[in-house]
Phi, psi and omega in degrees: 000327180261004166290299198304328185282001187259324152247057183248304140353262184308320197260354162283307165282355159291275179353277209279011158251325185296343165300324150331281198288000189272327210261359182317290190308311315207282198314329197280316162346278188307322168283311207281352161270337182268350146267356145299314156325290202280342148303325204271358170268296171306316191261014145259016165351298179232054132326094198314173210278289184312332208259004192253349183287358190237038146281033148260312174319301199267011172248322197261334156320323181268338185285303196296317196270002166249005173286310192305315156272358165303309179280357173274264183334310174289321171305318164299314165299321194298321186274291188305297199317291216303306167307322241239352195288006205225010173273319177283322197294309155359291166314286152277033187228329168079040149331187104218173213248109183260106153322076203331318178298319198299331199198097179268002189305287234284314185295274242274304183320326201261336176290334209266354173274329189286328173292318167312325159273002179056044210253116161300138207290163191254133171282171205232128186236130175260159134285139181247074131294087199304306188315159167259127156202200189191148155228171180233154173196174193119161188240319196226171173322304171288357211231325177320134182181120202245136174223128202272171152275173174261345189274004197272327201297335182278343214261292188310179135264206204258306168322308178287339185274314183283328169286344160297330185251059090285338166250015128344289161342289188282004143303338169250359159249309187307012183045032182292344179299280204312312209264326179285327152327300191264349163275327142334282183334274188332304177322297165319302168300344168299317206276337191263333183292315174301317169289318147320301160318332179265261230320322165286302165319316181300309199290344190291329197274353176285356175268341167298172187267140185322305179313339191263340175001316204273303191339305202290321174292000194250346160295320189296322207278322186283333153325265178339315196270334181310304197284335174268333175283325181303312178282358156297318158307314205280352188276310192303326181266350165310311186264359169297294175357280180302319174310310192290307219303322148326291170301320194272012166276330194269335194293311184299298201311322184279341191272316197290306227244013163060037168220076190283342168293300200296341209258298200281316170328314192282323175332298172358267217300283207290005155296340085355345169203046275217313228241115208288067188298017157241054210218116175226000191278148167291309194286348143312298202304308212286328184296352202270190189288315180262136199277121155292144210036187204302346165287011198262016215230327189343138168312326186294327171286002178252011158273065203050061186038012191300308186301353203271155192253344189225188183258134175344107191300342205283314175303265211305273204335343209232334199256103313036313183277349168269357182261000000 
């Protein structure tokens, strides 16, 4: 019964997350005709009655001539971020590569769950960080690479460390990296469309005649919210994303090592000590098991978790105790 429900588990949050990552391409769409609509309305503003019935006509014209390149620059940006992430990630974590002499514990823990799964072993990365926490990262085989702290690797026991890099692991064979890497991407791309988006505005309005001023500002002003509800949207399926992926990771961590209590144990502990100081990108933050520092506590996550990147620890500790 409890195989099965774990993967019962697994297959609702593969559905709704991949349904998530669906609506990313969905939203740019959508925003980029509703900000076509609406040039195409303000600035004919005093135009006669007759001459204003074809703005849709003449919205989806524009619409049709700024997608190839709205979606070309986002396929371009989308491909260097997506390659370019695990160099960026690196980076921003103060990452290095643990030797096998350094930690033959780490080696053995991590090979003898990656052979039980028939899994290729990963590469192994420490942060040199008293704090606890751990992630996975990578797009492909060769890249795939799971990373510790030094303080989860000294803290732990030999039990809590393994379900920790086991629920790492099913971050990386359920490809939750790999899904989580391109809803990051997307987000990032919200953010550079929006700033295109004010800036062609802004800059739009010095071509108007001094008297229409208030036009340009009310363009401006409907910019900003077409570019603040998208990315907002887009932040929100970001962290729905990272949220279901954290459960079905804690289900794999109890199916590979048969202990889901060594997990909730670990939880404990690194809930308590969570916070990576060199970890300062929010979209970095979201990979570890526990959300580093004080945001993950924020007043803004207790708005029914919407804001939150990871799920209530106290939740996964009680559905762990239940298998």
């Amino acid at each position: 019964m409890q195989y099965v429900g774990i993967h019962t588990q697994q297959s609702r949050n593969n559905f709704r997350s991949l349904l998530l990552l669906c609506l990313f391409p969905c939203l740019v769409v959508g925003l980029l005709f509703v900000f076509c609509y609406l040039l195409v309305y303000l600035t004919q503003g005093d135009a006669p009655h007759y001459y204003q019935v074809g703005v849709t006509d003449r919205s989806v014209a524009l619409f049709i001539e700024m997608a190839p390149y709205v979606l070309g620059g986002v396929f371009i940006w989308f491909l260097i971020a997506y390659f370019a992430n695990t160099s960026i990630i690196n980076a921003a974590t103060g990452a290095r590569p643990l030797e096998r002499k350094e930690n033959k514990r780490v080696y053995n823990l991590v090979e003898n769950l990656c052979m039980s799964q028939g899994m290729p072993m990963p590469k192994i990365n420490i942060i040199n960080d008293d704090s606890l926490n751990a992630y996975a990262s990578g797009i492909n085989k060769k890249s795939y690479t799971v990373t510790l702290s030094k303080g989860i690797i000294e803290k732990l026991n030999d039990e809590e460390l393994e379900a920790v890099i086991a629920h790492e692991l099913s971050h990386i064979r359920n490809h939750d990296v790999r899904l989580l890497i391109i809803s990051i991407v997307f987000v990032g791309i919200f953010s550079m469309l929006a700033q295109i988006a004010l800036r062609s505005a802004y800059y739009s309005s010095f071509t108007r005649k001094r008297d229409d001023k208030g036009g340009a500002a009310l363009i401006l002003l409907l910019t900003m919210l077409v570019a603040a509800v998208g990315y907002f949207f887009a932040i929100l399926m970001r962290f729905a994303i990272s949220r279901k992926r954290e459960y079905l990771a804690n289900a794999g961590s109890a199916e590979m090592t048969k202990n889901p209590l060594a997990l909730a144990s670990a939880l404990r502990k690194i809930s308590a000590d969570p916070d990576i100081e060199a970890v300062k990108r929010e979209d970095v933050a979201q990979l570890f098991i526990q959300h580093p520092g004080k945001q993950a506590t924020s007043a803004l996550s207790g708005l029914s978790g919407l804001f939150a990147t990871h799920p209530p620890i106290e939740k996964r500790i009680q559905i762990l105790e239940q298998f």
